[in-house]
Chimera marker file (.cmm) of the C-alpha trace (Angstrom):
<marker_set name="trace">
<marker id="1" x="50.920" y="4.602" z="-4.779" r="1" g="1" b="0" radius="0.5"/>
<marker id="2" x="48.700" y="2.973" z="-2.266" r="1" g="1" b="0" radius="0.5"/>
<marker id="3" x="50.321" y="5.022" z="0.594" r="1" g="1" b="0" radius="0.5"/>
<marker id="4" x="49.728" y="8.627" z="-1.150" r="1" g="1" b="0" radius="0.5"/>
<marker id="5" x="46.396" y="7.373" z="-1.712" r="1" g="1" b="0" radius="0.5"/>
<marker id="6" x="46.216" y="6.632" z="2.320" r="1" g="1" b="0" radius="0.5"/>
<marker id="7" x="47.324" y="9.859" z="3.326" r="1" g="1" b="0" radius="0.5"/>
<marker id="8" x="43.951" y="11.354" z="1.278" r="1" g="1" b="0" radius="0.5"/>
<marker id="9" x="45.912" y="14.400" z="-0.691" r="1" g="1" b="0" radius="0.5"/>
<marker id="10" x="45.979" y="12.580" z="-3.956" r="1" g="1" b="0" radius="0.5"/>
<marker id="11" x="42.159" y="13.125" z="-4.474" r="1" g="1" b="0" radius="0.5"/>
<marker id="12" x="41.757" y="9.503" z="-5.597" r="1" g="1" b="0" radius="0.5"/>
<marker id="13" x="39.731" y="7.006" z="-3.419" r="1" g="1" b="0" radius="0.5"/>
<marker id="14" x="39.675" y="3.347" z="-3.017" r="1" g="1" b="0" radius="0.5"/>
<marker id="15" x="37.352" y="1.656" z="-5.368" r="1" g="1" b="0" radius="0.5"/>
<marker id="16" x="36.361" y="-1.749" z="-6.528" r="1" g="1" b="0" radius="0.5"/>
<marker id="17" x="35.862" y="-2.543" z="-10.238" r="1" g="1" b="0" radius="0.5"/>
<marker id="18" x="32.991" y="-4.573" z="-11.191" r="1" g="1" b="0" radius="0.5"/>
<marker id="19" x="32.975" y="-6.373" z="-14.463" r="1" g="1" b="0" radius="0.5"/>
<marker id="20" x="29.541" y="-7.154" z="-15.085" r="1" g="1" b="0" radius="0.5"/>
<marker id="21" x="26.899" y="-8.687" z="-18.233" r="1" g="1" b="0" radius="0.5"/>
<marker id="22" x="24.191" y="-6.258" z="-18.584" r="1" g="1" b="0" radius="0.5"/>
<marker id="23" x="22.345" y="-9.921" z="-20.500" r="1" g="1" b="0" radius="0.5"/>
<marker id="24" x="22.380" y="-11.199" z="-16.462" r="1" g="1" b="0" radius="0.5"/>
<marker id="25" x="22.586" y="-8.239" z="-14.596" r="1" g="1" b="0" radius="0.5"/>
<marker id="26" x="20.948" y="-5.664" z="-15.102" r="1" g="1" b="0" radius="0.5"/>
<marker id="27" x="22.804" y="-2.330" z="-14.027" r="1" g="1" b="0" radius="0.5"/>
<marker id="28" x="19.765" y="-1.191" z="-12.195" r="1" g="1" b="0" radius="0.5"/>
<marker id="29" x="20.150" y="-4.483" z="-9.582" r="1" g="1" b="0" radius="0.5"/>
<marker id="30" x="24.196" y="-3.956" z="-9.783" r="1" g="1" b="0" radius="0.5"/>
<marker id="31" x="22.778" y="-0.316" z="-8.575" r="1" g="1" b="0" radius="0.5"/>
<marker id="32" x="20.697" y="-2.157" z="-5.341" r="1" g="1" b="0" radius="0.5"/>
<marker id="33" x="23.815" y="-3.677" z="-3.992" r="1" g="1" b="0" radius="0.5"/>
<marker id="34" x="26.078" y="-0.612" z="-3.897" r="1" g="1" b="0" radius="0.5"/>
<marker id="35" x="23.135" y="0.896" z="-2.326" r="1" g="1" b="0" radius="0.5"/>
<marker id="36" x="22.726" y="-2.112" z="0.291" r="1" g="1" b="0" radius="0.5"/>
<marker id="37" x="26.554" y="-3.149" z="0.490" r="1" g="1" b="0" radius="0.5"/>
<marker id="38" x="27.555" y="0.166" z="2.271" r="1" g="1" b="0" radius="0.5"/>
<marker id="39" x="26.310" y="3.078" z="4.114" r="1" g="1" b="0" radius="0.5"/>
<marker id="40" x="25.881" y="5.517" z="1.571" r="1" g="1" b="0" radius="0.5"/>
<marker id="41" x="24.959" y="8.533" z="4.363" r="1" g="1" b="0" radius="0.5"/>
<marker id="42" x="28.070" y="8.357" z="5.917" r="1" g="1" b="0" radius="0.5"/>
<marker id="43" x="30.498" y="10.925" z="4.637" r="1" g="1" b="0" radius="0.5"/>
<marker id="44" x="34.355" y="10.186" z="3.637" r="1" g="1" b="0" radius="0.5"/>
<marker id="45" x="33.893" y="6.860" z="5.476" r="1" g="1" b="0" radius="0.5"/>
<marker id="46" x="33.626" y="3.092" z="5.176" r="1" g="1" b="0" radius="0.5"/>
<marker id="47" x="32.903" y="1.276" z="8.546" r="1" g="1" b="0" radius="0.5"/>
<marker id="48" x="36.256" y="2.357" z="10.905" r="1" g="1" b="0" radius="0.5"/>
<marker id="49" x="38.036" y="4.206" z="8.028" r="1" g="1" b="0" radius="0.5"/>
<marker id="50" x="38.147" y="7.708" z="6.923" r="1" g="1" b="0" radius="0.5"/>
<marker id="51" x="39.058" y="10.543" z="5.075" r="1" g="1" b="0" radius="0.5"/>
<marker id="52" x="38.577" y="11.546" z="1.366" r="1" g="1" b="0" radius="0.5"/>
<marker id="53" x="40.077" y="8.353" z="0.253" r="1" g="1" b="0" radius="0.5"/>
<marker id="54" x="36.910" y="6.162" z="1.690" r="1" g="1" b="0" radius="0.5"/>
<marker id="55" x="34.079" y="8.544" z="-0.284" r="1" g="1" b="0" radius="0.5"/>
<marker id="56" x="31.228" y="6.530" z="-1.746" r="1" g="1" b="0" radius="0.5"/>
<marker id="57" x="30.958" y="6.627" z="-5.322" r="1" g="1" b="0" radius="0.5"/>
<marker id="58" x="29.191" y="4.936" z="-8.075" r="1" g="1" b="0" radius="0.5"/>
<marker id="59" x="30.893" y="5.607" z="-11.190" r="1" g="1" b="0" radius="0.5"/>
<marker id="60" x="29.248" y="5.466" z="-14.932" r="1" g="1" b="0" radius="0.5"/>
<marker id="61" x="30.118" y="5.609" z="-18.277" r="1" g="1" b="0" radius="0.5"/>
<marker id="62" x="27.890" y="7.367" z="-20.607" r="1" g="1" b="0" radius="0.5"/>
<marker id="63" x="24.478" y="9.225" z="-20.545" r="1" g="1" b="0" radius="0.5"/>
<marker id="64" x="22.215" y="6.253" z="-19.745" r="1" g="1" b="0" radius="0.5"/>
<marker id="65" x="23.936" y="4.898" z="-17.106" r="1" g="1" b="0" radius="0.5"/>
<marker id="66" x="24.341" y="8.537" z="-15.262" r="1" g="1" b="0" radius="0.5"/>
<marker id="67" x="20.570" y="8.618" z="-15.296" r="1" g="1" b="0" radius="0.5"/>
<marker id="68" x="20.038" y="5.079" z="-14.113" r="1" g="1" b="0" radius="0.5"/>
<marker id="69" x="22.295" y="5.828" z="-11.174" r="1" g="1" b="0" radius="0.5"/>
<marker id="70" x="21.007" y="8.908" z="-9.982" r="1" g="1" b="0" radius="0.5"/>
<marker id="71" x="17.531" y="7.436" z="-10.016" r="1" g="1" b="0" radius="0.5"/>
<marker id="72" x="18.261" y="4.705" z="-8.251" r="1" g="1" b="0" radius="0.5"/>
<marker id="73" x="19.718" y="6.742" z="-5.788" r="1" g="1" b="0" radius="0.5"/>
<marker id="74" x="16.410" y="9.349" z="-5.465" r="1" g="1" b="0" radius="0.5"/>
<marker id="75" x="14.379" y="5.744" z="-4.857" r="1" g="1" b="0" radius="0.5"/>
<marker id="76" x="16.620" y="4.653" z="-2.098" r="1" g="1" b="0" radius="0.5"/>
<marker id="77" x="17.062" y="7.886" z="-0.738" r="1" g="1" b="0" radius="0.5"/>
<marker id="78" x="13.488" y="8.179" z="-0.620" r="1" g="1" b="0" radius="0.5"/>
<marker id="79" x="13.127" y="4.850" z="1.621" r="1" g="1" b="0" radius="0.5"/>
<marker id="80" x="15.553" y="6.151" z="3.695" r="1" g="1" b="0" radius="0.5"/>
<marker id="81" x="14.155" y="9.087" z="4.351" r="1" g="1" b="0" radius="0.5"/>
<marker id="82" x="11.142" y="7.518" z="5.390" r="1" g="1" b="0" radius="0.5"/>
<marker id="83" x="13.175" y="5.663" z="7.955" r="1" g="1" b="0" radius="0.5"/>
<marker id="84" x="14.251" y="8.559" z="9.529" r="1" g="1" b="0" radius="0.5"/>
<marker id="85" x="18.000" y="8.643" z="7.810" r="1" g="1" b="0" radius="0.5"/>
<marker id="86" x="19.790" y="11.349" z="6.233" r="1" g="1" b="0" radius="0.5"/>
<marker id="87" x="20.333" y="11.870" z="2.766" r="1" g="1" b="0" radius="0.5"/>
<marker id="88" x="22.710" y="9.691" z="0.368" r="1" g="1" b="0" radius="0.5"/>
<marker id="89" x="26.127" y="11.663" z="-0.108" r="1" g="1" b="0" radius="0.5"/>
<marker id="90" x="27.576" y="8.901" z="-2.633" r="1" g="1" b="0" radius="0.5"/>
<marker id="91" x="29.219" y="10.762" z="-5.533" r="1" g="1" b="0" radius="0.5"/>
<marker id="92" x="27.575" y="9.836" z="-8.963" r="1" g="1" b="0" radius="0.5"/>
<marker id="93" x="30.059" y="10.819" z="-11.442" r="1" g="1" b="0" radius="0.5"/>
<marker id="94" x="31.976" y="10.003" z="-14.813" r="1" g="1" b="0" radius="0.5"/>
<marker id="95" x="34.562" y="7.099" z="-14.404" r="1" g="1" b="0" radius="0.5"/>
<marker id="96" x="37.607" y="8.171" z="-14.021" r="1" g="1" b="0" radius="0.5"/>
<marker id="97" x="40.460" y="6.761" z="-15.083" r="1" g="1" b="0" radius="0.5"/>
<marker id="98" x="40.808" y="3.299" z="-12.929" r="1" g="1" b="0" radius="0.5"/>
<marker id="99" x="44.231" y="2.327" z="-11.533" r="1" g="1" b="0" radius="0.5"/>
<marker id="100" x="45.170" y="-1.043" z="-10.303" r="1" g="1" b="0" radius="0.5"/>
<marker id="101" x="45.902" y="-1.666" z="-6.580" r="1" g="1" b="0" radius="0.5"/>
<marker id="102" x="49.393" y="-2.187" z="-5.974" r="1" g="1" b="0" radius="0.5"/>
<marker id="103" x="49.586" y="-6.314" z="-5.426" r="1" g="1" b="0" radius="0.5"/>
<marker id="104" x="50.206" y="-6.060" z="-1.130" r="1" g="1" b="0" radius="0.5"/>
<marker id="105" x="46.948" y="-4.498" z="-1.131" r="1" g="1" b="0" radius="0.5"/>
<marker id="106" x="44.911" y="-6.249" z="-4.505" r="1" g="1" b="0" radius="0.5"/>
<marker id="107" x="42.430" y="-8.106" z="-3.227" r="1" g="1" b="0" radius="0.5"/>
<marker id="108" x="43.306" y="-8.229" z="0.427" r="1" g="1" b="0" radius="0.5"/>
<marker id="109" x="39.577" y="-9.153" z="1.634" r="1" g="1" b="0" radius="0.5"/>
<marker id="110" x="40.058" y="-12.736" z="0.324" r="1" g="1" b="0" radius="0.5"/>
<marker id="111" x="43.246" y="-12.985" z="2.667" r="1" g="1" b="0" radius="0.5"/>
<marker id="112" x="41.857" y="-11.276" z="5.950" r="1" g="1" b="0" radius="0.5"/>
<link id1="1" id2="2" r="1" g="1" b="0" radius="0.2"/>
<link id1="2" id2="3" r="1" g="1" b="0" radius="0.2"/>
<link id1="3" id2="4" r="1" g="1" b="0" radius="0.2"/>
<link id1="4" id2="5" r="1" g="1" b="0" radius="0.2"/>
<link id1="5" id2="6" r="1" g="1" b="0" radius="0.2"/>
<link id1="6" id2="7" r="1" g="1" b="0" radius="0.2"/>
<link id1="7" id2="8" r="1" g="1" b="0" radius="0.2"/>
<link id1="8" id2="9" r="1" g="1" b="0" radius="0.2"/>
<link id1="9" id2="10" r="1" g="1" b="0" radius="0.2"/>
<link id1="10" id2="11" r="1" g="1" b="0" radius="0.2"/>
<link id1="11" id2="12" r="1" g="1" b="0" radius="0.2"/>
<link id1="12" id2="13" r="1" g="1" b="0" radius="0.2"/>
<link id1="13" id2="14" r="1" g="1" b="0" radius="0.2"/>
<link id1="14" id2="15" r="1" g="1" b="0" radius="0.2"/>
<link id1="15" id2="16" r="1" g="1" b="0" radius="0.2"/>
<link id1="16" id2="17" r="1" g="1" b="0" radius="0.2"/>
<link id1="17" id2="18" r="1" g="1" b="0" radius="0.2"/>
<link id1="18" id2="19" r="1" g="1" b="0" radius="0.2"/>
<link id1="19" id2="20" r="1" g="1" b="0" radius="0.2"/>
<link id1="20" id2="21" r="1" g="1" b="0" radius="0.2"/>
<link id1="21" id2="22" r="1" g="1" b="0" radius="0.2"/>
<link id1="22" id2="23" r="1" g="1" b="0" radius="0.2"/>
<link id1="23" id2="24" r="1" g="1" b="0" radius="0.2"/>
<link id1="24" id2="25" r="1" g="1" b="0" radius="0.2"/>
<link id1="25" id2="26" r="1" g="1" b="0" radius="0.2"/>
<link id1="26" id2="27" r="1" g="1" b="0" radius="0.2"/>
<link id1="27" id2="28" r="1" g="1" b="0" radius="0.2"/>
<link id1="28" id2="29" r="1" g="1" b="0" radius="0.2"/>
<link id1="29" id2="30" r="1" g="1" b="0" radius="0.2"/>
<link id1="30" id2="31" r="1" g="1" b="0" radius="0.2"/>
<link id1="31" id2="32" r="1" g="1" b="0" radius="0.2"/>
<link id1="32" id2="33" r="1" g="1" b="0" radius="0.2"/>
<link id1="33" id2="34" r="1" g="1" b="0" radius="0.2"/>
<link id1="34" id2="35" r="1" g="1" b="0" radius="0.2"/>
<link id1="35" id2="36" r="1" g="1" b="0" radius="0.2"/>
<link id1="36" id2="37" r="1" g="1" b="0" radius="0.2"/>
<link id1="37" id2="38" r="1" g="1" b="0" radius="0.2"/>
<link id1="38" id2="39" r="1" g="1" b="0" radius="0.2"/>
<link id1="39" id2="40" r="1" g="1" b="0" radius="0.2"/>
<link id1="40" id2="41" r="1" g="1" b="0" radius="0.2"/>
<link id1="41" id2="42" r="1" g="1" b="0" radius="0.2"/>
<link id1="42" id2="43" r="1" g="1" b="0" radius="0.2"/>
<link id1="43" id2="44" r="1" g="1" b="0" radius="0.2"/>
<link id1="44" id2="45" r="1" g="1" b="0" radius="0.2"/>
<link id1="45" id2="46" r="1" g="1" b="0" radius="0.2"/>
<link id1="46" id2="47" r="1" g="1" b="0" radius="0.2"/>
<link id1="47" id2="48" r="1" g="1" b="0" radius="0.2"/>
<link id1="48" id2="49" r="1" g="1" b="0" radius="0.2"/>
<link id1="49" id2="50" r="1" g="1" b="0" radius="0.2"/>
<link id1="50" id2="51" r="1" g="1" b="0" radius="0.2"/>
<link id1="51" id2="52" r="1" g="1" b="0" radius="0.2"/>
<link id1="52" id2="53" r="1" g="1" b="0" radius="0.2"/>
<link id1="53" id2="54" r="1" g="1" b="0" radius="0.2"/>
<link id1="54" id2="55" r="1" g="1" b="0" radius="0.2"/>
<link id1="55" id2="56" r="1" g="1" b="0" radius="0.2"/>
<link id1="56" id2="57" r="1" g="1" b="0" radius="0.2"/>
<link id1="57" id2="58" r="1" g="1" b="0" radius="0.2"/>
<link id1="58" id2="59" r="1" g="1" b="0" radius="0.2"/>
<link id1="59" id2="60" r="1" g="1" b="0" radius="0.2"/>
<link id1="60" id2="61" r="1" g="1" b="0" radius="0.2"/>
<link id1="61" id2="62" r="1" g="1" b="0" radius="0.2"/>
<link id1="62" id2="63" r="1" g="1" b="0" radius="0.2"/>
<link id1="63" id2="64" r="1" g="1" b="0" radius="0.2"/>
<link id1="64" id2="65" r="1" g="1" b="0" radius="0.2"/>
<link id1="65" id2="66" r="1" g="1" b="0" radius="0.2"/>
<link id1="66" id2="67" r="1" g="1" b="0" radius="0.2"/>
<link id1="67" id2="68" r="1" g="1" b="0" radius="0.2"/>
<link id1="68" id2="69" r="1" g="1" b="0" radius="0.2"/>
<link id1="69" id2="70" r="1" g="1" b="0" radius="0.2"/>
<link id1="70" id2="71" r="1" g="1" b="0" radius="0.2"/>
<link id1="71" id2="72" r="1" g="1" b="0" radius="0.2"/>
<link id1="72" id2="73" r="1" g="1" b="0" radius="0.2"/>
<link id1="73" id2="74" r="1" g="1" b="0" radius="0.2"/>
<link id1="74" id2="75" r="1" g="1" b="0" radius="0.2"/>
<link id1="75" id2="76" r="1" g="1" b="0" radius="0.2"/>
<link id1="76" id2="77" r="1" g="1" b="0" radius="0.2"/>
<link id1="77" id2="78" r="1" g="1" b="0" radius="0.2"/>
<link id1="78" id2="79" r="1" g="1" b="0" radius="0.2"/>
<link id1="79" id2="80" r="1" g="1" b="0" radius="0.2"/>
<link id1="80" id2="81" r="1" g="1" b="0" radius="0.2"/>
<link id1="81" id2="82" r="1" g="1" b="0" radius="0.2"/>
<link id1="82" id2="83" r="1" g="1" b="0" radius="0.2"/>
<link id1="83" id2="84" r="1" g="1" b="0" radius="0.2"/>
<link id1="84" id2="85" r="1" g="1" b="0" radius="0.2"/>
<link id1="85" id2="86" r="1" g="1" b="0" radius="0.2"/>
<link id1="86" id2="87" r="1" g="1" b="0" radius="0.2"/>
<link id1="87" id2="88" r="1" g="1" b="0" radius="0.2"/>
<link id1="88" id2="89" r="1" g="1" b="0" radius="0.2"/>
<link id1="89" id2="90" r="1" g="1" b="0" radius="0.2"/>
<link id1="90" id2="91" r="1" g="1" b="0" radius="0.2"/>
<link id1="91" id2="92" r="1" g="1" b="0" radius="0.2"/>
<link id1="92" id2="93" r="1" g="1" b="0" radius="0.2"/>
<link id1="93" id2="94" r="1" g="1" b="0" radius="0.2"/>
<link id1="94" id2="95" r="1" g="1" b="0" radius="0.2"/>
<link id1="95" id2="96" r="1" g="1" b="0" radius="0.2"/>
<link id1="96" id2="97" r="1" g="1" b="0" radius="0.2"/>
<link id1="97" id2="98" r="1" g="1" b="0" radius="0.2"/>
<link id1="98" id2="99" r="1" g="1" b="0" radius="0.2"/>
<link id1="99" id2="100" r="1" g="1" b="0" radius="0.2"/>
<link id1="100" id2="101" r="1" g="1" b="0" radius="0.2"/>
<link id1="101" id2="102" r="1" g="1" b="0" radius="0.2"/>
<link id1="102" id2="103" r="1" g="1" b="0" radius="0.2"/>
<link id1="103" id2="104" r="1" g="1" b="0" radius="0.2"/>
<link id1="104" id2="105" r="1" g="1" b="0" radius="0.2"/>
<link id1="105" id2="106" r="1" g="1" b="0" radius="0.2"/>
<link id1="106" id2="107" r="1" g="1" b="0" radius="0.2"/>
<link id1="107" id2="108" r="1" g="1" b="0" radius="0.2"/>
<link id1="108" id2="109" r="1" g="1" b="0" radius="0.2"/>
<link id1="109" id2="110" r="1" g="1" b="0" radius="0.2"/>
<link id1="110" id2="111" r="1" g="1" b="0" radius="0.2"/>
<link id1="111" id2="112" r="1" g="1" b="0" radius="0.2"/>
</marker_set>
């Protein structure tokens, strides 16, 4: 439940599924906004939270998309690095399996 997940001992973090059509958007520009939407140097954080819960992550399914991501991520890294930031330390990895939010907390940015 949403509280275990809070206390950051379950292992799982907060996500946000996006349901996309590769036809209009490519995954490689679906790629540019995780990059851009977030700061993906900051560790087990997302603006005032933290813990393991608030890791960045861009998830994948399948071969292709694992290699799309973590290119993507070496080209932005790259910019940032010539910027003077650190390193990216979002987590590329397999999807896991997804869980639904419980409904006090689904979608709670359109009510704040």
């Amino acid at each position: 439940n949403y509280r275990e997940v809070c206390s950051g001992k379950t292992g799982h973090n907060e996500v946000v599924m996006v349901v996309y059509d590769p036809k209009k958007l490519p995954y490689a520009k679906l790629l540019d906004v995780i990059w851009a939407a977030h700061d993906p140097t900051t560790l087990k954080r997302h603006g005032n939270d933290r813990g393991t819960q608030y890791r960045s992550g861009a998830y994948y399914y399948g071969e292709e998309l694992k290699k799309a991501a973590e290119a993507s991520k070496a080209r932005f890294e790259a910019v940032l690095k010539t910027k003077g930031y650190k390193g990216i330390v979002t987590e590329i990895v397999d999807a896991p399996e997804y869980y639904f939010a419980e409904h006090f907390i689904s979608n709670i940015w359109r009510r704040t």
